[in-house]
C-alpha positions as CSV (number, residue, x, y, z in Angstrom):
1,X,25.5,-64.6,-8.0
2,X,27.1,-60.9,-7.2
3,X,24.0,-59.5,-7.6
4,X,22.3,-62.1,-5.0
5,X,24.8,-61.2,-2.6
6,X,24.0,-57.1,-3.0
7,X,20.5,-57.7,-2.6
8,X,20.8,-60.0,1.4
9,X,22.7,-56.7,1.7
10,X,20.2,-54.5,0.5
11,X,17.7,-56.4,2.8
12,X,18.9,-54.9,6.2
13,X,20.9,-51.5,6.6
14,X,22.7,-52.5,10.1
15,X,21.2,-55.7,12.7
16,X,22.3,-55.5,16.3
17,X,18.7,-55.3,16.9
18,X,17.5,-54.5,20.6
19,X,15.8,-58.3,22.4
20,X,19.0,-60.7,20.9
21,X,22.3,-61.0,22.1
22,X,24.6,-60.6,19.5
23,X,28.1,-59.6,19.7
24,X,29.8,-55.9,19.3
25,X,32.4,-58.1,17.0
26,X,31.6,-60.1,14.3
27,X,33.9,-62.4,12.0
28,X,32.4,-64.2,8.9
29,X,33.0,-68.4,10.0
30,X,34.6,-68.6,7.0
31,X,36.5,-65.5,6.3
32,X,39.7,-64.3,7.7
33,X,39.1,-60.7,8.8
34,X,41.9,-57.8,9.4
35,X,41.5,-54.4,10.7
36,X,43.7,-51.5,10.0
37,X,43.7,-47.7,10.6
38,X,44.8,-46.3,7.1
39,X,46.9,-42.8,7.0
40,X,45.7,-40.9,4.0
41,X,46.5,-37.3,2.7
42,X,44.4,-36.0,0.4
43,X,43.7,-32.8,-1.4
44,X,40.3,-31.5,-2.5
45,X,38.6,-28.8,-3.7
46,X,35.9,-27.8,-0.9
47,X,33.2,-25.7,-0.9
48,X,33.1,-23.5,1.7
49,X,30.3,-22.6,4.3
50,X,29.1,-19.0,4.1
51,X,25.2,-20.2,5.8
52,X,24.2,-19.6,8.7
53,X,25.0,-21.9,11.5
54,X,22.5,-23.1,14.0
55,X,23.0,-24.1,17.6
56,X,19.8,-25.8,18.3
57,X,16.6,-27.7,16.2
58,X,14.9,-24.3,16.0
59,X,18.0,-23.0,14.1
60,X,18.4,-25.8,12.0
61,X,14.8,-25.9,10.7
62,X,14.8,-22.2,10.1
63,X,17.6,-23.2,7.8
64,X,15.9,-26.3,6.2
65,X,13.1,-24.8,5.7
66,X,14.3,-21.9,3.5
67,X,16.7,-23.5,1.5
68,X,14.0,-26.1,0.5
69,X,11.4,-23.3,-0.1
70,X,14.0,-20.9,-1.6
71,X,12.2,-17.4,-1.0
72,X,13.6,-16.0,-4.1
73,X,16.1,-17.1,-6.7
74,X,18.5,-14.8,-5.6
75,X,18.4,-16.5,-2.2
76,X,22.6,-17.1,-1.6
77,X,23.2,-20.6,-1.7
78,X,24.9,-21.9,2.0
79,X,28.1,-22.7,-0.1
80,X,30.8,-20.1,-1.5
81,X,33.7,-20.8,-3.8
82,X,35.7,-24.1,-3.7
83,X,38.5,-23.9,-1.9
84,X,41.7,-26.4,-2.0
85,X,43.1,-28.0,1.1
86,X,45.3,-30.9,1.9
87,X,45.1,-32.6,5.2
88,X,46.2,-35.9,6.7
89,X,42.7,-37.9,8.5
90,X,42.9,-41.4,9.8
91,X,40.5,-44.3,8.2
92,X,39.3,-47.0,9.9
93,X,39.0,-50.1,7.6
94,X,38.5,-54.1,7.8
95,X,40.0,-55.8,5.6
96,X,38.5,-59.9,5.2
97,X,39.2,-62.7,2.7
98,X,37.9,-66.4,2.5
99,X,40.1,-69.0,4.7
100,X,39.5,-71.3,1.7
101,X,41.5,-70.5,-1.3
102,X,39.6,-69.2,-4.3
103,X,40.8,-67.9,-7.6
104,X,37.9,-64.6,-7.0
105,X,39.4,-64.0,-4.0
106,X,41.8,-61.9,-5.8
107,X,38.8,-59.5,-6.7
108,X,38.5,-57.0,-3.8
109,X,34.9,-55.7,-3.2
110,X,35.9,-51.8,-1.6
111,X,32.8,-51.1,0.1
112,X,31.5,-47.5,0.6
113,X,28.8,-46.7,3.2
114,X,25.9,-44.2,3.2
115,X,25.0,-41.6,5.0
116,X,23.5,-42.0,8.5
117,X,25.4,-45.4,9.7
118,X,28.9,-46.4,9.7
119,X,30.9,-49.5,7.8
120,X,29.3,-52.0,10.6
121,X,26.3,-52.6,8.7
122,X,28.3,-54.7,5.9
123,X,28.9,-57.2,8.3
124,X,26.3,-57.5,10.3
125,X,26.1,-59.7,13.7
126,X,22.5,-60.3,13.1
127,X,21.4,-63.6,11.6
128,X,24.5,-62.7,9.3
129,X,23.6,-65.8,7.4
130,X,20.7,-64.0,5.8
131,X,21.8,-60.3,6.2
132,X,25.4,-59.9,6.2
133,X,27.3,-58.8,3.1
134,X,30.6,-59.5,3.8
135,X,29.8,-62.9,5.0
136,X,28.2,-63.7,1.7
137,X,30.8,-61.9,-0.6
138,X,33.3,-64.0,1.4
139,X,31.3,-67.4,1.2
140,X,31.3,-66.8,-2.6
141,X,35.2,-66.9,-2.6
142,X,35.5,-62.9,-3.0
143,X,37.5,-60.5,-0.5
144,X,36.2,-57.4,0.8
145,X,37.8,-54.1,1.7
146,X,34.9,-51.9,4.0
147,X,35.9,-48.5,5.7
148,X,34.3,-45.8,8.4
149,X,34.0,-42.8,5.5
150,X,35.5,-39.7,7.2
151,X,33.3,-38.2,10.3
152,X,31.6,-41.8,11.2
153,X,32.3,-44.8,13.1
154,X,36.2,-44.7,14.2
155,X,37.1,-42.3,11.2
156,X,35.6,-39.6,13.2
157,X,38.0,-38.1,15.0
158,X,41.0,-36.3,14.8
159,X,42.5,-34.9,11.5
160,X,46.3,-33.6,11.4
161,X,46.3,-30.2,9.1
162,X,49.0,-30.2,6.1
163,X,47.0,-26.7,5.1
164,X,44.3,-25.2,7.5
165,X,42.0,-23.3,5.3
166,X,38.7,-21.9,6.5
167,X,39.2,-24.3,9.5
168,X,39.4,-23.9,13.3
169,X,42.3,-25.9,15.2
170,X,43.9,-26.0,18.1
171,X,47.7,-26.5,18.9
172,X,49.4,-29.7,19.9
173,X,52.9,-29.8,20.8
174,X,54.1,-31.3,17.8
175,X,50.7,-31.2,15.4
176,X,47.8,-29.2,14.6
177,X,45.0,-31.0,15.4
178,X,41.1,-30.2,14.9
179,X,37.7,-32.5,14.6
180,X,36.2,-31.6,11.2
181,X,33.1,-30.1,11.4
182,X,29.9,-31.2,9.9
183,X,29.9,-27.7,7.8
184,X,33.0,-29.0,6.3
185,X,32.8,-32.5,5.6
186,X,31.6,-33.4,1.8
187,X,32.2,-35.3,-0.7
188,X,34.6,-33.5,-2.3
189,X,36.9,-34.9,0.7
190,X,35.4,-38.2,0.7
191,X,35.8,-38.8,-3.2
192,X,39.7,-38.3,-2.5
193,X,39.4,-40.8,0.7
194,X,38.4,-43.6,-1.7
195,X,40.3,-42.7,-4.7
196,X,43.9,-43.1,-2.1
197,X,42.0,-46.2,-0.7
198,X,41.8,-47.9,-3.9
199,X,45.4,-46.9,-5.2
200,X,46.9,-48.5,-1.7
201,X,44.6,-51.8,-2.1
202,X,45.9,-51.9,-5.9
203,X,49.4,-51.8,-4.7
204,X,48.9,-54.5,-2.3
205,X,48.5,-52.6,0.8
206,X,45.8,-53.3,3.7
207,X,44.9,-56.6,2.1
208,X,46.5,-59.1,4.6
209,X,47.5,-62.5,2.5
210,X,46.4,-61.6,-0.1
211,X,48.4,-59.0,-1.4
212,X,48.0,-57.1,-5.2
213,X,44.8,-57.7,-6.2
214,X,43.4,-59.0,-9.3
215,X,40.7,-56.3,-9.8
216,X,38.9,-53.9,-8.2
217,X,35.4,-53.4,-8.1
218,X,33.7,-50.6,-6.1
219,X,30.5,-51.3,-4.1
220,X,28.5,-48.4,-2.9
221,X,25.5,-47.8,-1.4
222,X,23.6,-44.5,-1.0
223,X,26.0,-41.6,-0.5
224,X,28.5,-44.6,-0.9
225,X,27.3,-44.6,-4.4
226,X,27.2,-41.1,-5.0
227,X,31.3,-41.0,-4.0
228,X,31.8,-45.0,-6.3
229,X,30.2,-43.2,-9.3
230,X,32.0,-39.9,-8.8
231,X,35.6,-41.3,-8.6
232,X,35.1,-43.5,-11.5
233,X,33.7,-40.3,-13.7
234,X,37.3,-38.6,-12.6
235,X,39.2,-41.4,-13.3
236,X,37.5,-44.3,-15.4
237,X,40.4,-46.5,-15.1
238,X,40.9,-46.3,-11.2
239,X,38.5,-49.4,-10.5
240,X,37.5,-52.4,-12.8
241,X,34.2,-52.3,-11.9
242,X,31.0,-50.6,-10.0
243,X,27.7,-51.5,-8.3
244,X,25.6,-48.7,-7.0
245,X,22.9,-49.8,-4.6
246,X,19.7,-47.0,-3.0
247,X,21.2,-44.6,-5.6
248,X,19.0,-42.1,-7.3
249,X,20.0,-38.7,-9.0
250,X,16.8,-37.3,-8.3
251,X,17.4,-34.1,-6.3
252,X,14.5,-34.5,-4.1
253,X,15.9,-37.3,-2.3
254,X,18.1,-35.0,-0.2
255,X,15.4,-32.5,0.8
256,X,13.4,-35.3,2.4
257,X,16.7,-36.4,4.2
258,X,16.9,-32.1,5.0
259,X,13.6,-32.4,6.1
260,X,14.0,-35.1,8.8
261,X,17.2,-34.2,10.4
262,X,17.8,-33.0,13.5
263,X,21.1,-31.8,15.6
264,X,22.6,-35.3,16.3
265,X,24.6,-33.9,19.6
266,X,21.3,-32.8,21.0
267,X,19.3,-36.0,20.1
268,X,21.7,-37.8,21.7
269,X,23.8,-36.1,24.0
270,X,26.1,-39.9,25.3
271,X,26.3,-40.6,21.8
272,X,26.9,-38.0,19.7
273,X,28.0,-34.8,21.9
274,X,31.5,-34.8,20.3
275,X,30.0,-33.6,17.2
276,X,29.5,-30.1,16.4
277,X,25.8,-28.8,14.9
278,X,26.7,-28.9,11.9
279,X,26.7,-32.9,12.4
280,X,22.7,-34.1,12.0
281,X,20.8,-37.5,11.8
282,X,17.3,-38.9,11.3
283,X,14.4,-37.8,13.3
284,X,13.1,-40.7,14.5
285,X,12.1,-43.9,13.8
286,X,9.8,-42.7,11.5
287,X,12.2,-40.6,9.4
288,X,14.5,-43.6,9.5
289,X,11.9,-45.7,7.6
290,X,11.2,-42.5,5.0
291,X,15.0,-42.2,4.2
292,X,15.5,-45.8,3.8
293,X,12.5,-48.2,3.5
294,X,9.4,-48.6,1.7
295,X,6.7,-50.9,2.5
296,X,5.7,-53.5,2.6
297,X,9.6,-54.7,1.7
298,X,11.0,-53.9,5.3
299,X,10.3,-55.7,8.9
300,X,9.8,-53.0,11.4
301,X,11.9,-54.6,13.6
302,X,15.0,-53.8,11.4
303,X,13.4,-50.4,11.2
304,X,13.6,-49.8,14.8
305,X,16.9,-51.3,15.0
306,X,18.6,-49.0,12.2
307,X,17.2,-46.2,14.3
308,X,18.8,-47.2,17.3
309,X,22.7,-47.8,15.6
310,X,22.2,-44.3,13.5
311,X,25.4,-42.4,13.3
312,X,25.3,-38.6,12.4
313,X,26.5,-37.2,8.6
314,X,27.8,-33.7,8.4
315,X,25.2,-31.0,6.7
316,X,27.7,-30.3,3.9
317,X,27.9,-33.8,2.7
318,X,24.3,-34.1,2.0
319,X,24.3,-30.5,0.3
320,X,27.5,-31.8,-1.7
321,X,25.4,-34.2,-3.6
322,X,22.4,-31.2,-4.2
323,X,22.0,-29.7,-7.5
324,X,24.2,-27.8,-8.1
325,X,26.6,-28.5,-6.4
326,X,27.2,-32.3,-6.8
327,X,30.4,-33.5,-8.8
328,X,30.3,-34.3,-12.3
329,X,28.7,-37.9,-12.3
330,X,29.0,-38.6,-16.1
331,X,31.6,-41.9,-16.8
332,X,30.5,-42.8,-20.1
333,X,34.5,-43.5,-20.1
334,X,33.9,-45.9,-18.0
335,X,34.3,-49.6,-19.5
336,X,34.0,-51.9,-16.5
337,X,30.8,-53.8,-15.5
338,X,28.3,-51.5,-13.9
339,X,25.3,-52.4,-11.9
């Protein structure tokens, strides 16, 4: 049944497709939905930029292309040393249950988006009967916890410095207050997101009615995955257990993603223009469908539709997860269920 309800998921990446009416806000009939804005402080190691930074496409290829290529194996990598820094961001997170009671609704499904769209596309507006996760998690008598990861959707924005290191700010009167760049956002940052996440929902916190849940179970998809499988290598005990969806550790998944991006505030100047260059997303449609879809398993409607509700991913979180300098992914000390 769990896995049924990760593969409708798996199905569509985000439907609010262009032709159908279909509402910016959409509650599961059957679920009780809450959304919160979740203080969290975290500290993490962070690799710090020392590439070059671009200012248009021309710049950013340059870049692409030689890191793919690598001229010469002493080529410098674009990252230095790690670096640790605490600072206080803001998460947007939904928080939904089934109205009915149900003994599994006790098990909280935390889900953790990919890169390239925000937390929208787990509960989709669009035919959610067929494509929408948290609808069918909820119609199954489980609760689900989805979040905007840092630097998409309404987590985007402003981050209030406990330690600025290696970071440009500007004064407030009573905070410091800077939008992180897309040279600094990685998963380093995002690992501790989810790992304060979890420990609130475990304690009860941002879960409505509910309250302390009975388990845990991480759901990730893509870099979502990459972050699920990381935390639970760090600390095996912190969830009870773990599906990974459009997960691969082959390293040549991120140079075709490198090789398809362009400067999102250019692309899309309405959209996108808060975001510095370091921020990038998908081509076109056409890169869209080589990050994400294979066919003949994909309607090209949903193809065009994902391209249209993209949201940009900074440049250091997609080098974060490239050999070498992903995380240590091994959780052999794991002993929860893993799909």
């Amino acid at each position: 049944m769990f896995m049924s309800l990760v593969l409708s998921f798996l199905a569509l990446l985000l439907l609010r497709t262009n032709g159908h009416n279909i509402p910016e806000r959409y509650t599961p009939p059957q679920a009780h939905c809450i959304d919160y804005v979740v203080p969290v402080t975290v500290t993490s190691d962070d690799y710090q930029w020392v590439g070059p930074r671009w200012t248009d496409n021309f710049g950013l290829t340059e870049f692409v292309t030689t890191v793919v290529t690598r001229p010469a194996a002493s080529f410098p990598p674009p990252f230095g040393n790690p670096v640790a820094s605490t600072a206080l961001y803001e998460i947007s997170a939904t928080f939904c249950t089934p109205k009915k009671g149900s003994p599994k609704a006790k098990t909280v499904l935390l889900a953790t988006h990919g890169l390239a769209f925000s937390r929208s596309y787990w509960n989709s507006p669009y035919k959610p009967e067929k494509y929408n996760f948290v609808q069918a998690a909820t119609d199954a008598g489980y609760s689900v916890f989805f979040y905007d990861r840092l630097g998409t959707g309404s987590s985007t924005k402003s981050v209030f410095i406990a330690q600025p290191i290696g970071r440009s700010y500007e004064t407030s009167d009573k905070l410091m207050i800077y939008r992180i760049s897309g040279y600094v956002n990685q998963i380093s940052i995002q690992i501790s997101i989810l790992a304060v996440l979890t420990k609130n929902i475990r304690a009860g916190q941002f879960t409505g009615e509910t309250g302390v849940p009975s388990s845990v179970v991480f759901v990730g998809h893509s870099f979502g995955s990459f972050i699920s499988n990381a935390l639970v290598a760090a600390q095996p005990s912190i969830a009870d257990g773990i599906v990974m969806t459009g997960y691969s550790l082959n390293g040549n998944n991120t140079q075709i993603i490198l090789e398809a991006s362009r400067v999102a505030a250019i692309q899309n100047r309405k959209k996108f223009g808060e975001f510095d260059p370091g921020y990038v997303t998908t081509a076109d449609v056409y890169s869209t469908v080589s990050d994400f879809f294979k066919a003949p398993d994909y309607e090209r409607d949903v193809a065009v539709f994902a391209e249209s509700s993209k949201a940009p991913y900074g440049i250091a979180e997609l080098i974060s997860i490239s050999p070498p300098f992903f995380p240590p992914l091994n959780a052999s000390l794991f002993g929860g269920p893993a799909l």
